[in-house]
Backbone as a ProteinNet text record, in pm:
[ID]
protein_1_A
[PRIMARY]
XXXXXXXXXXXXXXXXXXXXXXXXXXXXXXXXXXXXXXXXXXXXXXXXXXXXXXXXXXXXXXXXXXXXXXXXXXXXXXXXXXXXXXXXXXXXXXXXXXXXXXXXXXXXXXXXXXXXXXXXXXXXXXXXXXXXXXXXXXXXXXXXXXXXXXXXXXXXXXXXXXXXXXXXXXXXXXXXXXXXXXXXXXXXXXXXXXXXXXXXXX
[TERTIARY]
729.5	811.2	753.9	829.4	783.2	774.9	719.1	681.4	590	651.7	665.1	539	413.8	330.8	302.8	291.6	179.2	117.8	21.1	-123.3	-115.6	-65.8	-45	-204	-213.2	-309.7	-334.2	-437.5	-517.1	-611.7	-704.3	-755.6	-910.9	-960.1	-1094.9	-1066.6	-925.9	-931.1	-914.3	-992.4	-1009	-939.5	-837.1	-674.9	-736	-837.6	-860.2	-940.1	-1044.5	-1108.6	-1052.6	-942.8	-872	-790.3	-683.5	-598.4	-690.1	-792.5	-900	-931.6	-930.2	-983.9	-867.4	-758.3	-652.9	-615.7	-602.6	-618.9	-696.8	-778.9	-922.5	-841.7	-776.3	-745.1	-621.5	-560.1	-424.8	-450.2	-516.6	-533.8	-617.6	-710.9	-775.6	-675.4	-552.5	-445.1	-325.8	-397.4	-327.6	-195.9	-167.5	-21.5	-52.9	73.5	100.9	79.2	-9.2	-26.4	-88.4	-24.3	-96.9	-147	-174.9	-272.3	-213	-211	-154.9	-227.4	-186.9	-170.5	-77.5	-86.6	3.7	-86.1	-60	-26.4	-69	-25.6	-61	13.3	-112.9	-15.5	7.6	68.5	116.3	64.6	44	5.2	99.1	225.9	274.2	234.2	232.4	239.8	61.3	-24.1	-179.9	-189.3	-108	-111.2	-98.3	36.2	86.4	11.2	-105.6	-206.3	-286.5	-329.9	-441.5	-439.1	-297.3	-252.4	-234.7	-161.6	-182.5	-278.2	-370.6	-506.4	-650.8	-590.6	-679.5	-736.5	-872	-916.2	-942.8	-896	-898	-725.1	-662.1	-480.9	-457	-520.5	-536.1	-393.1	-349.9	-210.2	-73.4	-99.5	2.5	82.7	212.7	291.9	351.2	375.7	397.3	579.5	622	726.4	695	597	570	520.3	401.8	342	445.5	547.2	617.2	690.5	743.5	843.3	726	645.9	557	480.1	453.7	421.8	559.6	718.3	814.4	843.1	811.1	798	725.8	597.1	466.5	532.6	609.3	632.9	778.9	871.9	969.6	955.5	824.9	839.3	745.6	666.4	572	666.1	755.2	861.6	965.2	975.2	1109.3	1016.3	870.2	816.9	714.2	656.9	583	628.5	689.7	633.1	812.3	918.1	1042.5	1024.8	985.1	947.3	855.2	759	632.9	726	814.7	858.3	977.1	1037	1173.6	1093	955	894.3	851.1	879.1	883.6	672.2	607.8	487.6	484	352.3	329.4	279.7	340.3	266.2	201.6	65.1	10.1	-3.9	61.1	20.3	-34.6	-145.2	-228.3	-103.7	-56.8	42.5	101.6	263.3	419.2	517.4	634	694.8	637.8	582.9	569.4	421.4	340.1	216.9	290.1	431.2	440.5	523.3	599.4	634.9	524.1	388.1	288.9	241.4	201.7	144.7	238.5	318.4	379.9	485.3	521.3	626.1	609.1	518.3	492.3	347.8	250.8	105.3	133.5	239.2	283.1	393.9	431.8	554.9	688.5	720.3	855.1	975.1	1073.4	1162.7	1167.2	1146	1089.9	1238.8	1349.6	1497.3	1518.3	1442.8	1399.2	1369.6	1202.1	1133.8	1170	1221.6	1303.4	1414.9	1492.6	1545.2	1507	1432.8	1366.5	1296.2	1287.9	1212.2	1286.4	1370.2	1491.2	1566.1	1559.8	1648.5	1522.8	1390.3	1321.9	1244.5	1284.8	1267	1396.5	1515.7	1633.2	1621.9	1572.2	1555.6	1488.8	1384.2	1374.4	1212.5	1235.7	1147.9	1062.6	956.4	796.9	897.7	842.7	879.1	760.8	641.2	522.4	455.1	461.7	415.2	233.2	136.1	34.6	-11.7	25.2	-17.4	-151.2	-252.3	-374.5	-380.6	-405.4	-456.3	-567.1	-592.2	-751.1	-764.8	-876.7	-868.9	-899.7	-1023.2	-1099.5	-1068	-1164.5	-1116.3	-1213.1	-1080	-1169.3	-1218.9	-1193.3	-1260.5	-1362.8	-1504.2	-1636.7	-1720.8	-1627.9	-1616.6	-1670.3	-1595.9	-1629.3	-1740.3	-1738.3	-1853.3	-1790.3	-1796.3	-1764.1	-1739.4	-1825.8	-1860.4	-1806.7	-1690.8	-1586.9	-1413.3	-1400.6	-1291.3	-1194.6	-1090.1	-964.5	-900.4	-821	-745.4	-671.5	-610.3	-557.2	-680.6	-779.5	-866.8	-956.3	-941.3	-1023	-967.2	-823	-760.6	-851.6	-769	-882.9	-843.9	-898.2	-960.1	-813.1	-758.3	-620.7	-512.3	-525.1	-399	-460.7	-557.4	-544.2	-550.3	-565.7	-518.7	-376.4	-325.7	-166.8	-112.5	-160.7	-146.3	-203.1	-293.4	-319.9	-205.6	-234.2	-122	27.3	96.6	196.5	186.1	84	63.6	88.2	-22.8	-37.4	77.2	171	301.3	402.5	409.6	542.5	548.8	748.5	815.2	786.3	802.9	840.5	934.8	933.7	993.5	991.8	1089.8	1085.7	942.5	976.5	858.5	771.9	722.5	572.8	455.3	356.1	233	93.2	135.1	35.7	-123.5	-202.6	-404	-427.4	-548.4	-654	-808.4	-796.2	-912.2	-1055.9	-1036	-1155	-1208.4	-1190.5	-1231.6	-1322.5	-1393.4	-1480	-1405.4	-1465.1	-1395.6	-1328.7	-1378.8	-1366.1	-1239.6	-1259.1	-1124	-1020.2	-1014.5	-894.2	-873.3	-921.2	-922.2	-813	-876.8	-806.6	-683.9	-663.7	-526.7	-455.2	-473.3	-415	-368.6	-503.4	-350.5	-301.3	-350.8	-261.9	-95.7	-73.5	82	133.2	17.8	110.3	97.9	71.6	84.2	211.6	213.4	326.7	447.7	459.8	556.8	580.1	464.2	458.3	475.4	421.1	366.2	239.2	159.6	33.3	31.4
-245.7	-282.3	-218.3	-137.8	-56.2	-170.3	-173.5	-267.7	-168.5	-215.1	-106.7	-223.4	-227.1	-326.9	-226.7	-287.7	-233.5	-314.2	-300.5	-346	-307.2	-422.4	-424	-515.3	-459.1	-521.7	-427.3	-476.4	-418.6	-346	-225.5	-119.5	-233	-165.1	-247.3	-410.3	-448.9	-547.5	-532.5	-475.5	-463.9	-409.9	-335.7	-299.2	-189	-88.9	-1.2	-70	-151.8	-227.1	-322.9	-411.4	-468.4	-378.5	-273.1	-192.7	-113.1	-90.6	-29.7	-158	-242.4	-373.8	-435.3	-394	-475.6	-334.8	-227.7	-81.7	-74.3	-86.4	-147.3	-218.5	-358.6	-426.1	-455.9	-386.5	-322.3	-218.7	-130.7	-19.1	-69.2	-243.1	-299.1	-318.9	-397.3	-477.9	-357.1	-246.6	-124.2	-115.6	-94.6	-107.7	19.7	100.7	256.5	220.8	261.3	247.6	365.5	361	494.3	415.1	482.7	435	575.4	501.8	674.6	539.4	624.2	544	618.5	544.3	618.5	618.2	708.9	874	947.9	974.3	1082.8	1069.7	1082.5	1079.5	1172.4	1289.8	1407.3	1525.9	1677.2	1780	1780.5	1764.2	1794.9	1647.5	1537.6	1391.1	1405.3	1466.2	1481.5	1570.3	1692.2	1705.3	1720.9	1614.2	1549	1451.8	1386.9	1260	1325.2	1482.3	1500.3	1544.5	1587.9	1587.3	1452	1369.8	1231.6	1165.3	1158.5	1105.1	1212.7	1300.1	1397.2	1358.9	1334.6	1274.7	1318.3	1474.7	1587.6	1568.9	1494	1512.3	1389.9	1403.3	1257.4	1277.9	1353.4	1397.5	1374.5	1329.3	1318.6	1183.6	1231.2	1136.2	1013.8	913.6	795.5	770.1	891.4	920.1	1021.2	1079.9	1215.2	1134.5	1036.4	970.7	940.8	855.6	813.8	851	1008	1045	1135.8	1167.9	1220.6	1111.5	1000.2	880.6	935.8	901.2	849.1	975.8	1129.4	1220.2	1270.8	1198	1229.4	1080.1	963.9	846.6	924.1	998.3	1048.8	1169.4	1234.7	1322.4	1224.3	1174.8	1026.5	956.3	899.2	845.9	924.9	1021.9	1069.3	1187.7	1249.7	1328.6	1209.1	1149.5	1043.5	943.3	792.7	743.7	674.3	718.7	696	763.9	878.4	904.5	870.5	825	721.7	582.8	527.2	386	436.2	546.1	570.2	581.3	603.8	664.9	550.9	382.3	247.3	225.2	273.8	286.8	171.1	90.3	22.4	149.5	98.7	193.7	127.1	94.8	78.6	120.8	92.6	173.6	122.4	142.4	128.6	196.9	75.9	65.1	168.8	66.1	128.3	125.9	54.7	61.2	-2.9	-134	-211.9	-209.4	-92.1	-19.9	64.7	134.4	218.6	96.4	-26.1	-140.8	-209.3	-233.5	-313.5	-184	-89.6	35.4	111.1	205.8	283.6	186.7	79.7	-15.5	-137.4	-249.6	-332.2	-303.9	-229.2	-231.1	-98.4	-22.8	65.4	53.7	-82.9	-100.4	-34.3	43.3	72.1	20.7	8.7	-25.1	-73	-177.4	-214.3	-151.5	-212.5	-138	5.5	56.4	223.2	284.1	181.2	251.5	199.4	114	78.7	172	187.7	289.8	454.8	503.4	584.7	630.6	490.3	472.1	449.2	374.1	345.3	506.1	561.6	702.2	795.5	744.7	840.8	805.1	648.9	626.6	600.5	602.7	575.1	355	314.8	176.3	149.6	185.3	160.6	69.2	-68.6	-189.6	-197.6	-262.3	-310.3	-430.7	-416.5	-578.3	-663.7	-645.4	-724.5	-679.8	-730.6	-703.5	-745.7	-709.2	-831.6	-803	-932.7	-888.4	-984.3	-852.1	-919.5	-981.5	-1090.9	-1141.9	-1191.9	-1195.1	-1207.8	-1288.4	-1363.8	-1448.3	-1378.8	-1265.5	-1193	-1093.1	-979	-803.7	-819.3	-668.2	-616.6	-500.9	-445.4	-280.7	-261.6	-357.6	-317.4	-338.5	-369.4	-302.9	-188.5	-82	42.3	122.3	219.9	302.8	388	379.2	336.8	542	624	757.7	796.8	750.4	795.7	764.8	664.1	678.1	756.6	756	873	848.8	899.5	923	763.2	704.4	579.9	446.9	480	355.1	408.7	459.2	450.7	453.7	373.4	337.2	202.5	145.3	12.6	-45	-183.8	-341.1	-393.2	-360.5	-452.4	-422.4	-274.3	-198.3	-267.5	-250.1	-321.8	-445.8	-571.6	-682.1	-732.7	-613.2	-651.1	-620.7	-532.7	-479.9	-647.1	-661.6	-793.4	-943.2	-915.1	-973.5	-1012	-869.7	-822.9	-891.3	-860.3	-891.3	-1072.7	-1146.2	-1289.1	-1373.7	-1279.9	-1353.9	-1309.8	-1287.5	-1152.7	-1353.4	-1357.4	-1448.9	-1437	-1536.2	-1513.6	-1416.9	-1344.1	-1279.6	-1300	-1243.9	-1318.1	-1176.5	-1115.6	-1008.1	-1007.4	-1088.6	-1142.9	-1228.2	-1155.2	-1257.7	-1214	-1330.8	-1375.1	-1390.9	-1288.4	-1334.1	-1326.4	-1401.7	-1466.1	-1374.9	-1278.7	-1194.4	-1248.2	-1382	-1402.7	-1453	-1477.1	-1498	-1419.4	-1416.4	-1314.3	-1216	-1134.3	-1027.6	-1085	-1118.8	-1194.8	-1270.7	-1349.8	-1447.8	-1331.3	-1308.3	-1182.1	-1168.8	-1060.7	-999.9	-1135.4	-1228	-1310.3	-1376.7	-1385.2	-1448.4	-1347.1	-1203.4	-1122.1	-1061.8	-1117.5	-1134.3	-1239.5	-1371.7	-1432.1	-1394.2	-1362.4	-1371.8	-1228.8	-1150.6	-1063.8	-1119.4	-1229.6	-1317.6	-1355	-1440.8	-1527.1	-1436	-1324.1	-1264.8	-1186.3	-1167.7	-1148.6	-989.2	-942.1	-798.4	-759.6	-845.8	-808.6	-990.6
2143.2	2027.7	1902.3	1803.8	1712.4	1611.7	1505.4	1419.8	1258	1154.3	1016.7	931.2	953.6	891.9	747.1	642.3	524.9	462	384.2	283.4	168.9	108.8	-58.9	-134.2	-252.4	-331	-415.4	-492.9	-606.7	-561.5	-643.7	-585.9	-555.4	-478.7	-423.6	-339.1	-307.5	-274.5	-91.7	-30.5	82.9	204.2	139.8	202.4	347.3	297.9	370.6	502.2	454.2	588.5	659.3	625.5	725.1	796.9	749.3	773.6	894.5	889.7	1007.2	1112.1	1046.8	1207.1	1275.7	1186.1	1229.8	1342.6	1329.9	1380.7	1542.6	1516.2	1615	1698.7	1650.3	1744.1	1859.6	1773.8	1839.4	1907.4	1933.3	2016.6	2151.2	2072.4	2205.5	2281.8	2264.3	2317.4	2383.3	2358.8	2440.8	2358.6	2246	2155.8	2111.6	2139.4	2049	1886.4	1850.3	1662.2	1654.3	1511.8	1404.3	1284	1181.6	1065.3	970.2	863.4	747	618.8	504.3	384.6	271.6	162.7	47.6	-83.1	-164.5	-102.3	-46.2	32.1	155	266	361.6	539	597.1	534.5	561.7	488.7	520.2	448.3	346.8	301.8	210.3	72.3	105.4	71.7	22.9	104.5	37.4	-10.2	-43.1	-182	-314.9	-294.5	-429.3	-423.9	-352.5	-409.4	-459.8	-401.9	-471	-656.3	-655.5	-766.8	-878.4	-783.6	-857.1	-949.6	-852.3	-870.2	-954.7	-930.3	-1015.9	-1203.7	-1138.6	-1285.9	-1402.9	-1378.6	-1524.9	-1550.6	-1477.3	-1554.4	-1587.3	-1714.8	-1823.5	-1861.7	-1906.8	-2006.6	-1870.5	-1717.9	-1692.3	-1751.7	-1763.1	-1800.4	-1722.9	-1763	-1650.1	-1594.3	-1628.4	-1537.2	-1429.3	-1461.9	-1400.6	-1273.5	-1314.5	-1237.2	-1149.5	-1191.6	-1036.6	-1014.2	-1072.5	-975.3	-851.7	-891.6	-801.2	-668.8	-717.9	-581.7	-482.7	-570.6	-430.6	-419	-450.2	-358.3	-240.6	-279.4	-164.4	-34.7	-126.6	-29.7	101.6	9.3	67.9	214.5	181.2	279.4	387.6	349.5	452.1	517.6	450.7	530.1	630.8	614.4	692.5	791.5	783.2	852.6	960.9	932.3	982.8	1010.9	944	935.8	1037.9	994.5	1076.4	1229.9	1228.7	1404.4	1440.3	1417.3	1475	1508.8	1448.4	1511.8	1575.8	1567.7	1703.7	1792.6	1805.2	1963.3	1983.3	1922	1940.2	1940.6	1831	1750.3	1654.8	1644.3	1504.8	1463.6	1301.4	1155.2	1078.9	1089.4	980.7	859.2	732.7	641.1	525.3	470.1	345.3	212.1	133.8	44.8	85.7	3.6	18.6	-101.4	-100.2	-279.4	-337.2	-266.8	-340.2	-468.2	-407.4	-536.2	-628.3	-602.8	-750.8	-818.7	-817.1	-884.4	-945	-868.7	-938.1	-1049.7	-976.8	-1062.4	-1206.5	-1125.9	-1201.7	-1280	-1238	-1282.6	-1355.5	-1338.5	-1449.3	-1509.2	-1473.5	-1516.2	-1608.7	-1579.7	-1670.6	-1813.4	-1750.7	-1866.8	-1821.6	-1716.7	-1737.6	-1643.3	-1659.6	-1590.1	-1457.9	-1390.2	-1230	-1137.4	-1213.5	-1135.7	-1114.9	-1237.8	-1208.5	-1135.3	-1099	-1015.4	-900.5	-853.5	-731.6	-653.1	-811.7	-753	-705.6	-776.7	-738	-616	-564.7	-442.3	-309.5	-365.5	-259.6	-217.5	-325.3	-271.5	-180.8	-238.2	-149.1	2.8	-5.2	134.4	229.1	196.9	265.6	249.5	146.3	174.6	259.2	365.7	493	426.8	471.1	412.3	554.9	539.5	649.8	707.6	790.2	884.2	856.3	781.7	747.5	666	517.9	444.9	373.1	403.8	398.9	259.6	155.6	8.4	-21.3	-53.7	-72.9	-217.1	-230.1	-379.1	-379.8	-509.8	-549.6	-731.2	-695.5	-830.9	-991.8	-904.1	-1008.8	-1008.8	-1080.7	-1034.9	-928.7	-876.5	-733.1	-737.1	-822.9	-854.2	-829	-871.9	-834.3	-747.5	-614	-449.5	-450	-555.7	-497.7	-585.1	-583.1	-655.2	-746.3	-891.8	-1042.3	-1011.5	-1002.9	-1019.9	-886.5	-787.1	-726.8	-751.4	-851	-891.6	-996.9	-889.6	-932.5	-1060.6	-1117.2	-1201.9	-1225.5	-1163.5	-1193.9	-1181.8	-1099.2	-1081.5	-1231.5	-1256.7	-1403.8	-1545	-1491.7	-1614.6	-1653.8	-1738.3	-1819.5	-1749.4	-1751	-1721.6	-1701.7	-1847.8	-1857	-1784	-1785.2	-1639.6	-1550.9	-1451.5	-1339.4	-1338.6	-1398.7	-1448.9	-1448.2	-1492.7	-1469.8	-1331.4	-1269.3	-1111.3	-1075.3	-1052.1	-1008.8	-1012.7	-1175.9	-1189.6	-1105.4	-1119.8	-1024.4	-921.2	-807.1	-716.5	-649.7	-743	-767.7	-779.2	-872.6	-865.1	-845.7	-699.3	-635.8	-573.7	-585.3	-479.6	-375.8	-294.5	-122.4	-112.7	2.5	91.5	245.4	284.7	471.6	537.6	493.9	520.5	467.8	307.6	278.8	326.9	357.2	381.2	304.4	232.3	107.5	163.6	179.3	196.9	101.6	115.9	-15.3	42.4	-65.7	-26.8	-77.7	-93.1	-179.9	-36.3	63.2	184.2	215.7	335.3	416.7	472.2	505.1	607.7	709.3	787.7	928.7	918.4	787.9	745.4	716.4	661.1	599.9	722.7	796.8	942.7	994.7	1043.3	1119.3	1077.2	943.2	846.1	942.5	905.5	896.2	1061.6	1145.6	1289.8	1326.3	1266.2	1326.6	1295.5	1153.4	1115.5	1247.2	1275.3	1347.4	1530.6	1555.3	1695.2	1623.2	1549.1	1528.4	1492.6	1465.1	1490.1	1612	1698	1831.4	1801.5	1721.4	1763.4	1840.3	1819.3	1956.6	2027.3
[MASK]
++++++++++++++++++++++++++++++++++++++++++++++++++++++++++++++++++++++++++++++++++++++++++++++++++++++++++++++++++++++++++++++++++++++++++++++++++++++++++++++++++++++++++++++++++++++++++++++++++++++++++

């Protein structure tokens, strides 16, 4: 059974190491899966991230910014990430629309219907069947190592604050599942299969 999972959150809030154990464990249970993330995934999709994220293109503009995410998201989707689940594949993927809405869309100030739409035309609409949105009480940024972050993780305090933000108070959805990353690994890890037993993907 093909199954469209992704990993939403704030930068440093653990998306990449569950997205790897949850990975791990599905391949134990003998299940066709892949693993990608956004932006990227694909030779064409990495490198409009590497462009993205490039920490000498201070002067890009924050339309530029997202019409460039749902181009690198558009060719990810329709080269990867739609024939990986016709060949009936889980896709794991490390963020989807729902980072250029927290990002390019309210932590930026512009139009959320915009960038929706924008996004909607460049993925064909095609939504996760499981969405796992990490939240967190505090920042999560200093997880990582200060003198490797890109172009957007070294915006200020208050941009990613509002990404957080975003995040913290997204409604229910039938495809949302809300973790609390302030947990352990192990906990995250395990929140994060049970919802995929109970939907009976592994």
């Amino acid at each position: 059974m093909s199954a469209f999972i992704t990993f939403e959150g704030p930068d440093g809030s653990g998306k990449s190491t569950i997205c790897n154990l949850v990975y791990e464990e599905l391949l134990k249970n003998n299940k066709k899966t892949i693993k990608t993330r956004e932006p990227g995934g694909t030779r064409i999709s990495e490198k409009i991230r590497d462009l993205i994220l490039d920490k000498d293109l201070r002067e890009m503009d924050m339309r530029t910014e997202a019409l460039l995410y749902s181009a690198s998201r558009a060719q990810h989707t329709y080269e990867k990430i739609i024939p990986a689940l016709e060949e009936g594949a889980i896709v794991l993927c490390e963020r989807y629309v729902l980072s250029s809405l927290a990002y390019q869309g309210y932590a930026r100030g512009q139009d959320l219907d915009d960038i929706l739409s924008i996004n909607n035309f460049a993925t064909g609409k095609l939504k996760p069947d499981v969405v796992f949105i990490f939240r967190s009480s505090g920042v999560t940024l200093h997880r990582k190592d200060e003198s490797s972050y890109d172009r957007l993780e070294r915006e200020p305090d208050e941009f990613h604050k509002k990404v957080r933000d975003y995040y913290n108070n997204l409604g229910k959805e039938d495809n949302y599942y809300f973790i609390d990353v302030n947990k352990s690994i192990e906990e995250v890890f395990c929140d994060c299969m049970k919802v995929l037993k109970e939907r009976m993907i592994v």
